[in-house]
N, C-alpha and C positions, 0 to 999 in steps of 0.2 A: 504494500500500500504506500501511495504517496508520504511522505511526512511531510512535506513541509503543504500539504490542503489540511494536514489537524492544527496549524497556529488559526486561529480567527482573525478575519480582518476587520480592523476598527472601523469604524463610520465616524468623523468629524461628525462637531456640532452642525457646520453649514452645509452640511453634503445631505441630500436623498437619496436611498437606494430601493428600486421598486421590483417586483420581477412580475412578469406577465407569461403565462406559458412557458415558451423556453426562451425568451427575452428580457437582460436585465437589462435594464433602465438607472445610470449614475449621472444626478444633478446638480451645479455646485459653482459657487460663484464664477468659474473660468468657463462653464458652458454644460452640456449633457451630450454625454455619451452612451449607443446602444451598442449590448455586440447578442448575437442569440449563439446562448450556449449548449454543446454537446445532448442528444438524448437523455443518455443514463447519469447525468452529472446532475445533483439535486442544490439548491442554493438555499440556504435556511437563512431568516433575517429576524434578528432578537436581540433587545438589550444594548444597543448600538453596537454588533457586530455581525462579519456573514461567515458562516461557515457552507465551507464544501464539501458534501459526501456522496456517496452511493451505497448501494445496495451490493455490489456486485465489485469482484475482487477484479476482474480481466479490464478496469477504466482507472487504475492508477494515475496511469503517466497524462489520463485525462482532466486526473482532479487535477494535481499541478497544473496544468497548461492552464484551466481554471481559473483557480486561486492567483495565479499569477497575471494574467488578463485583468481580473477584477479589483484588484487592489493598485493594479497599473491606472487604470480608470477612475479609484477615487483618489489616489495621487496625483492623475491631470486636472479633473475638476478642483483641486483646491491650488496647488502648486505651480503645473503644467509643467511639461517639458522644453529643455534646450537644448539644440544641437548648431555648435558653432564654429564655423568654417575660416579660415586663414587663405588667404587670395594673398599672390606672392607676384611677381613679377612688373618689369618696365614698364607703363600707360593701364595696366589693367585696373579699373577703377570700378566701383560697385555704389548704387545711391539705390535709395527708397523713393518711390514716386506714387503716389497714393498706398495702394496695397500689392505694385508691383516691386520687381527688384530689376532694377536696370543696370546691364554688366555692359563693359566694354572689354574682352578679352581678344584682343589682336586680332578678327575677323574684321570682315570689309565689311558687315552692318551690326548696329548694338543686338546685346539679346535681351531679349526681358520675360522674365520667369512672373507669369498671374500667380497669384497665392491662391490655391484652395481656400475653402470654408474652414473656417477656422485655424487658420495658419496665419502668421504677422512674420515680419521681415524688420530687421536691425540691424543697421551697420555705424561700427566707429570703426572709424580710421582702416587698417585691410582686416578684419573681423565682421563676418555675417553670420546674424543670430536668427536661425529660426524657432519660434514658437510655437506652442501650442498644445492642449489639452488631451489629444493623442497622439502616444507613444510613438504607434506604429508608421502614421500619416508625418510625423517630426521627419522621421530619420528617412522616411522614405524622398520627401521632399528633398532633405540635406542630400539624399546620395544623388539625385536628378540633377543637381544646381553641380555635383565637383565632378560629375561624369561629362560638363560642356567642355569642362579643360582640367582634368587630372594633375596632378604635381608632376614631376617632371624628374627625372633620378638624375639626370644630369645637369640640372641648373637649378632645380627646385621651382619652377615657375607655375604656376598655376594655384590650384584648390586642392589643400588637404586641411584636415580636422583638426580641430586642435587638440595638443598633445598626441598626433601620430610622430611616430618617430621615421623619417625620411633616412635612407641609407644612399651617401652620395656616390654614382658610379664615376667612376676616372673616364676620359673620352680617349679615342685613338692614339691623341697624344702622350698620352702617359706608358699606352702601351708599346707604342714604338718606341720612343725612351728607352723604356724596361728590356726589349727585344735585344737594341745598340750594345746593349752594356753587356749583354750577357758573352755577347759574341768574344 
């Protein structure tokens, strides 16, 4: 059996958590989130907290998946999620422009990324913050926006995450150097 679907998940004071058939329903001041959960996966709501169980030994790995969904969703509605990008290179520039994000990455026309529902855009200086109240839709977003220009192992230019760690490659030059000397 799962362990970590026997902790109960808390409910904030300002959070609502509803279930309708197989649809839970989390409400909370950064917005509401639906996901409909698993058949055999039961959602118990008491005492300000939910617990996950079943009946049945063979949907372990479905409580976790569960438990972990659901407590990710009363974490966005109070808190929300960040996932923030590092834009590296020569003219590459990024602004906010209503609820778009407008990049100028060394193509001949700008590109501009619309925000989904419930997604916000942030930039200081070369740091873009996306926001938002789901997890899933956060990082999905972030990975669409460093897929237009990837980091670059040889120069570091482009979009990576903050706190990835870049391993810089040596170019031709180095290697033929290295070839010279050996001889």
């Amino acid at each position: 059996m799962s362990r970590i679907s026997k902790i109960p998940i808390n409910i904030p004071e300002k959070v609502s958590v509803s279930v309708s058939g197989k649809t839970v329903s989390v409400s909370g001041p950064k917005g509401t989130l639906l996901w409909s959960f698993p058949e055999k996966v039961e959602l118990n709501i008491g005492e300000g907290k939910i617990r996950v169980g079943s009946g049945e030994a063979e949907v372990s790995n479905l409580l976790g998946l569960t438990h972990s969904l659901v407590a990710n969703m009363v974490k966005g509605v109070t808190e929300g999620f960040v996932r923030t990008l590092e834009l590296n290179g020569t003219g590459y520039r990024a602004s906010v422009g209503g609820s778009d994000l407008n990049l100028a990455l060394g193509f001949s026309h700008p590109v501009v990324v619309k925000a989904p529902a419930g997604i916000s855009f942030e930039v200081k200086e070369n740091k873009i913050m996306v926001r938002g109240a789901d997890k899933a839709m956060v990082g999905e977003v972030a990975a669409k926006i460093r897929r237009l220009k990837p980091a670059d192992v040889y120069k570091w230019k482009g979009f990576k995450y903050e706190g990835e760690v870049l391993i810089k490659k040596a170019g031709k030059a180095a290697k033929a150097g290295a070839a010279a000397g050996a001889k």
